[in-house]
C-alpha positions as CSV (number, residue, x, y, z in Angstrom):
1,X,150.9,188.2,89.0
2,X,149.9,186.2,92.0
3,X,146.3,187.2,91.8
4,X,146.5,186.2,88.2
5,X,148.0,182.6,89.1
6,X,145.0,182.6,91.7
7,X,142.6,182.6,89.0
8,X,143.8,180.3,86.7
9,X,144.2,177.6,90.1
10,X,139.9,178.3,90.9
11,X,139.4,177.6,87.1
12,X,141.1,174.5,86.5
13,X,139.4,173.3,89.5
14,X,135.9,174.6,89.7
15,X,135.3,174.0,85.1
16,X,135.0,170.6,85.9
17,X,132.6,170.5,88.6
18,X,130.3,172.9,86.7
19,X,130.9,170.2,83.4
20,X,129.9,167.1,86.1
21,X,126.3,169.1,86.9
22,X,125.6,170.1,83.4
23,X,125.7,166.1,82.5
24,X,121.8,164.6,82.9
25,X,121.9,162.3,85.8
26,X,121.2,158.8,84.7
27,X,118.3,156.8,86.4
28,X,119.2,153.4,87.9
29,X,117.9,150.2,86.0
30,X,114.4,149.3,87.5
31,X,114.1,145.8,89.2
32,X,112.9,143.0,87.0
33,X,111.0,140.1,89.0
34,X,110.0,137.7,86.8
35,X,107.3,135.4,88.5
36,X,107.8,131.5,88.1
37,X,104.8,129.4,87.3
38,X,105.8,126.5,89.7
39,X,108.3,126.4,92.7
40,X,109.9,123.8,94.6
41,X,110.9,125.3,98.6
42,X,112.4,124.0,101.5
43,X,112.2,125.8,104.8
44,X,109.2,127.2,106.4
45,X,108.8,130.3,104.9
46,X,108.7,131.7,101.4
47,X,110.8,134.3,100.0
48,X,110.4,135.8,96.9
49,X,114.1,134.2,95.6
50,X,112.4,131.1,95.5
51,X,109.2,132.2,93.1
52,X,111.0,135.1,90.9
53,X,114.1,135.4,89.2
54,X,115.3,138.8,89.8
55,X,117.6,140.9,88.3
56,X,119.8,142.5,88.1
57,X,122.2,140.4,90.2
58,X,123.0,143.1,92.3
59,X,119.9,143.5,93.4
60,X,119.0,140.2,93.6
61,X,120.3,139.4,96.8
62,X,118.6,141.9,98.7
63,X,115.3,141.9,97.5
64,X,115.4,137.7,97.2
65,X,115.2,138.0,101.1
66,X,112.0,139.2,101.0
67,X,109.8,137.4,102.9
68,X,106.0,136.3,101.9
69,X,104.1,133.5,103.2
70,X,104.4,130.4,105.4
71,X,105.2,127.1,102.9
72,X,102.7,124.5,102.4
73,X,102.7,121.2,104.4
74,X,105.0,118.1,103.2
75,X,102.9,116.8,100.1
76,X,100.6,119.8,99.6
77,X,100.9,122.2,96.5
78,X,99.6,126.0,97.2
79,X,98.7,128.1,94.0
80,X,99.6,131.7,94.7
81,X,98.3,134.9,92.2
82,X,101.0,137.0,91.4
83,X,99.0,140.1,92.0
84,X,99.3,139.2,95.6
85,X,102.2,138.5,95.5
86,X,103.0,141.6,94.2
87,X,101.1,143.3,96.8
88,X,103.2,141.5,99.6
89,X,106.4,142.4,97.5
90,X,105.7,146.1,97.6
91,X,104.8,146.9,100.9
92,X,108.5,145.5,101.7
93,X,110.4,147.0,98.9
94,X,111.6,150.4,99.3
95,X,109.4,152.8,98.3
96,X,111.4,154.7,96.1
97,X,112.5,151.3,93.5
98,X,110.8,150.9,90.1
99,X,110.1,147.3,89.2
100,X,109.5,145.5,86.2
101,X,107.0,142.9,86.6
102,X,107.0,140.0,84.0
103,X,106.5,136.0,84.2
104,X,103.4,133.9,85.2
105,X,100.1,135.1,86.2
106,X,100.1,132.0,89.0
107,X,102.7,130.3,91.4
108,X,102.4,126.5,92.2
109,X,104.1,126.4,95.1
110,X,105.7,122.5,96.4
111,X,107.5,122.1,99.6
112,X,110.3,119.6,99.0
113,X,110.6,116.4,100.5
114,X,110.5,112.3,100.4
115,X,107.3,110.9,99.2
116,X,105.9,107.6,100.4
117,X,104.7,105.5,97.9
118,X,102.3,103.2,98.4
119,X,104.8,100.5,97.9
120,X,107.3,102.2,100.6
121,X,104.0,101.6,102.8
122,X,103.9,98.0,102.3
123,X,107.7,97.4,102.6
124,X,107.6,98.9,105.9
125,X,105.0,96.7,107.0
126,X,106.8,93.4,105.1
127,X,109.9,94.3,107.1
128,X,108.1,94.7,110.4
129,X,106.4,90.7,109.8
130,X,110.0,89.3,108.5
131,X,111.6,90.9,111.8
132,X,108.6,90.1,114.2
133,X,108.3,85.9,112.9
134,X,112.0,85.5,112.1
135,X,111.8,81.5,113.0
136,X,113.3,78.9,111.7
137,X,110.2,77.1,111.1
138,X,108.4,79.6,109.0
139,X,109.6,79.5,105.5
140,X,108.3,82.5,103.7
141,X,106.0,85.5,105.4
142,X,104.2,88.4,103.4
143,X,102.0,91.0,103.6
144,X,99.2,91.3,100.3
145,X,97.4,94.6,100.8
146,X,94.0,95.4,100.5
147,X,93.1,99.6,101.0
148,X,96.4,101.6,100.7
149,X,96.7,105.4,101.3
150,X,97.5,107.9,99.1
151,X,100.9,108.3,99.3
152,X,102.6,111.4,100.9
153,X,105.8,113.3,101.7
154,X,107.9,113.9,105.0
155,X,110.7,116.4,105.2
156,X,113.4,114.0,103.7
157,X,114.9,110.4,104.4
158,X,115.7,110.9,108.2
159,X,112.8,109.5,109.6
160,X,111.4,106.0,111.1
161,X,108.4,104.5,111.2
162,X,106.7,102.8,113.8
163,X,104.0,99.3,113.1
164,X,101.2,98.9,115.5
165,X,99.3,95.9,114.4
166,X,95.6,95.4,115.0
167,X,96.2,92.6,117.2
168,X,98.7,91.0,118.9
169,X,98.6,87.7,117.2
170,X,100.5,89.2,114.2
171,X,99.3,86.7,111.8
172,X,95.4,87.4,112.6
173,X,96.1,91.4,111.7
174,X,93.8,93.1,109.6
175,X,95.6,96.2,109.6
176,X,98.5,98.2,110.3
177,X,98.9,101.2,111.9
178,X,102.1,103.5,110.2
179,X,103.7,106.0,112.8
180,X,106.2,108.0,110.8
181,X,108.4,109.9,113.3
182,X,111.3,112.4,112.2
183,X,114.0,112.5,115.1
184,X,111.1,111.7,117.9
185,X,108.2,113.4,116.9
186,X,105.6,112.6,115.0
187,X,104.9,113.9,111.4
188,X,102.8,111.3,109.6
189,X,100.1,108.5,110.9
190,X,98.4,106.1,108.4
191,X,96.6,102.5,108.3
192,X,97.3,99.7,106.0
193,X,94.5,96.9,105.9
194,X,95.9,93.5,104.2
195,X,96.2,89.7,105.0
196,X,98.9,88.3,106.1
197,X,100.3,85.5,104.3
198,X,103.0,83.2,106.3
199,X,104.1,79.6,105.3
200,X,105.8,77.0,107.5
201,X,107.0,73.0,108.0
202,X,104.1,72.1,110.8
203,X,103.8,68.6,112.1
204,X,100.0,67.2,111.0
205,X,98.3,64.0,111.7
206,X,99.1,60.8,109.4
207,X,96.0,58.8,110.9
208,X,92.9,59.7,112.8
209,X,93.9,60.3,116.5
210,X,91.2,59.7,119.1
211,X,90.4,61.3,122.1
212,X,92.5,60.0,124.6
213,X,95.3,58.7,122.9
214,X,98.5,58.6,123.8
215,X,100.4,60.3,120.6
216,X,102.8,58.5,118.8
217,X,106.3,59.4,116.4
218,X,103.9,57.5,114.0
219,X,101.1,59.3,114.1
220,X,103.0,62.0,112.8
221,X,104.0,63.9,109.9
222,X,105.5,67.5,108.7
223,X,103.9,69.7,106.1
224,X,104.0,72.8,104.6
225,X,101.3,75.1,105.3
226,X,99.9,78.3,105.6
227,X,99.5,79.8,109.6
228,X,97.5,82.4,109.0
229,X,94.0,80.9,110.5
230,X,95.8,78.5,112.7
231,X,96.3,79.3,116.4
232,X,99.0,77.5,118.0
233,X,100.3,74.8,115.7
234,X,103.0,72.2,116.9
235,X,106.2,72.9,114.9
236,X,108.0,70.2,116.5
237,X,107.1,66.2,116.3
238,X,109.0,65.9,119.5
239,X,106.8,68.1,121.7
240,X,103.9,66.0,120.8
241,X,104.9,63.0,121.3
242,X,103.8,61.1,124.4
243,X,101.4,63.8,124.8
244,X,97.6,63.2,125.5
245,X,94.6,64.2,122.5
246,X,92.3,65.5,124.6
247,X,89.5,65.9,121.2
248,X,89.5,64.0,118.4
249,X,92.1,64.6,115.5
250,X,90.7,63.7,111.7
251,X,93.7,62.8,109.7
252,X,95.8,65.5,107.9
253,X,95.0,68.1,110.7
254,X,97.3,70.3,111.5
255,X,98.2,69.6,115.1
256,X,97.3,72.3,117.8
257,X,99.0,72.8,121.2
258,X,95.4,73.4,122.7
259,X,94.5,69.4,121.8
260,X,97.2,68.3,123.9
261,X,97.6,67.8,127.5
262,X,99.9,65.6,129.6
263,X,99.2,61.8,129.6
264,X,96.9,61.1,132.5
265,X,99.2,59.6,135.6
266,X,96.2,59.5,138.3
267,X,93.1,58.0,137.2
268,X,90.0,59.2,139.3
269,X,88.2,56.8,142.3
270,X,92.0,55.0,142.3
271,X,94.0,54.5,145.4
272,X,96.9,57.0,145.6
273,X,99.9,58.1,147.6
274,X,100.1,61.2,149.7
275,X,103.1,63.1,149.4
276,X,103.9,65.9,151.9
277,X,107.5,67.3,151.4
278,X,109.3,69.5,153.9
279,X,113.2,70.0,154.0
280,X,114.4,66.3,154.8
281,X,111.5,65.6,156.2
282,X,108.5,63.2,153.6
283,X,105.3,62.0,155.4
284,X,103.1,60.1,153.5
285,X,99.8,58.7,153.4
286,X,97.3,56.9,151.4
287,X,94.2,58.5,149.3
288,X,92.2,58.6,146.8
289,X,92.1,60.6,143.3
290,X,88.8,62.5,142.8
291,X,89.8,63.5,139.5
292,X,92.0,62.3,136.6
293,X,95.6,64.8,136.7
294,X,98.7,64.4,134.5
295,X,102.2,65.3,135.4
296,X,102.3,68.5,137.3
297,X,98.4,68.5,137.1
298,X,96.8,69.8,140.3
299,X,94.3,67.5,140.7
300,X,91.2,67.1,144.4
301,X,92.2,63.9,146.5
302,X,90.9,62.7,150.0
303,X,92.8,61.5,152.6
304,X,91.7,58.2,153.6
305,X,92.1,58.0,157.2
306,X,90.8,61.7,157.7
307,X,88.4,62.1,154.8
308,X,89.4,65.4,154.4
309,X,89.3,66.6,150.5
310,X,92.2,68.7,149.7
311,X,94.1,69.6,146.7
312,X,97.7,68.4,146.0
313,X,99.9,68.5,142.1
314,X,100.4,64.7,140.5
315,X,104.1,64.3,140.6
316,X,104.3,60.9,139.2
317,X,102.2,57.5,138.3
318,X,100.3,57.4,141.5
319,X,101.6,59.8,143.9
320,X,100.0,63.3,144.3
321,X,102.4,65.8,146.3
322,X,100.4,68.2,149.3
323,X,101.0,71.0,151.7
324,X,101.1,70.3,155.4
């Protein structure tokens, strides 16, 4: 009875293991990697989730890690074949998975990014004039390009961009120098050639100024012009006046600090007064001016009783301050 009940027990248990191995064992699905004909990436390297789709999902995440080649630089597109790609693909795999290959026989491959147009070019350098010649006297500033680059992309918008002009008289530039830098270091360099085009209110001549002549309010007038070949105009009326022309001036010339000079106080061969200053103490003496000096001009004069030559600064009408 008991051997019986035995029996029955190693039956019920060991029919349906033989049933389980008498059942065909069913293959697992192959891998399907379906190739992409183009591919935008960020990173530095490429894996294969970013040129395939792959499936089925389960799978997907494994195998997308596989890794293939280094990206292509900001602004560059690579072309891959997918036979090599393929190639690379396998000899990472495990050997034992059947894939499915489908999709495109090629792979543009982009890395993302920010491009720079040629008009972000050109705004940088706009921005750089406004902030460099923000005066009040210069009504409108503006860069007109001549050669631009071809544009080009940087890892995204975090970056800044340094402006070395050509010259450091800003409005005499021929080009600009573009330092793009992404937290410090440098990604991207480019130059931009142009003119640059600046407008102010500068004070010109309403008559003919000769040489010599002591300027007037009335001699005087302020115009709108452009500064780009001027040098160092006069923006003021008031820091002309009383000032000296040391050239001519034709009439509706823009008015130059470099043709002014001090009115002349000490006129050469006449008699002046030596002034030598120390603490409390003034000793003076009289001389004679070998050259003609303005205010704060230092100017040769000799000492009359000594007819020693030496050199002292015109202080006022007639008096030329010296050393001890």
């Amino acid at each position: 009875m008991i051997a019986a009940l035995r029996l029955q027990i190693f039956l019920l248990a060991i029919v349906p293991l033989l049933c389980w191995l008498a059942v065909p064992a069913v293959a697992a699905p192959p891998v399907q990697i379906t190739f992409l004909p183009e591919a935008t990436v960020q990173g530095e390297t490429l894996h294969l989730r970013d040129v395939a789709r792959i499936t089925p999902e389960w799978r997907a995440e494994e195998w997308g890690e596989i890794a293939l080649f280094q990206v292509p630089d900001y602004g560059s597109v690579r072309t891959y074949r997918a036979q090599t790609l393929k190639a690379y693909i396998q000899q990472q795999a495990p050997q034992e998975a059947e894939v499915a290959w489908k999709g495109a026989e090629h792979v543009r491959v982009r890395r993302d990014g920010v491009i720079i147009a040629q008009e972000d070019m050109v705004q940088v350098v706009n921005d750089f004039l406004r902030e460099r010649l923000d005066r009040p006297e210069i009504t409108s500033v503006s860069f007109e390009p001549g050669r631009l680059p071809q544009a080009f992309t940087v890892a995204d918008a975090k970056w800044e961009c340094e402006v070395v002009p050509s010259s450091s008289q800003v409005l005499s530039a021929r080009r600009f120098t573009l330092l793009f830098r992404r937290h410090g270091r440098l990604v991207h360099k480019v130059s931009v050639s142009g003119r640059v085009r600046a407008e102010a209110e500068i004070v010109t001549a309403r008559r003919n100024l000769d040489r010599e002549s002591i300027v007037q309010a009335s001699d005087l007038r302020r115009e709108s012009r452009q500064l780009s070949r001027l040098d160092d105009p006069v923006y003021e009326a008031s820091v002309a006046v009383g000032q000296r022309v040391v050239r001519s001036v034709r009439a509706g010339e823009v008015l130059d600090r470099s043709v002014l000079a001090a009115p002349i106080l000490v006129q050469r061969g006449k008699p002046v007064t030596l002034e030598a200053v120390r603490g409390a103490l003034v000793i003076t003496a009289s001389g004679v001016a070998q050259e003609d000096g303005g205010l704060q001009e230092t100017i040769r004069v000799e000492n009359r009783r000594t007819g020693k030559e030496i050199f002292g600064t015109v202080v006022s009408a007639d008096t030329v301050r010296v050393r001890f």
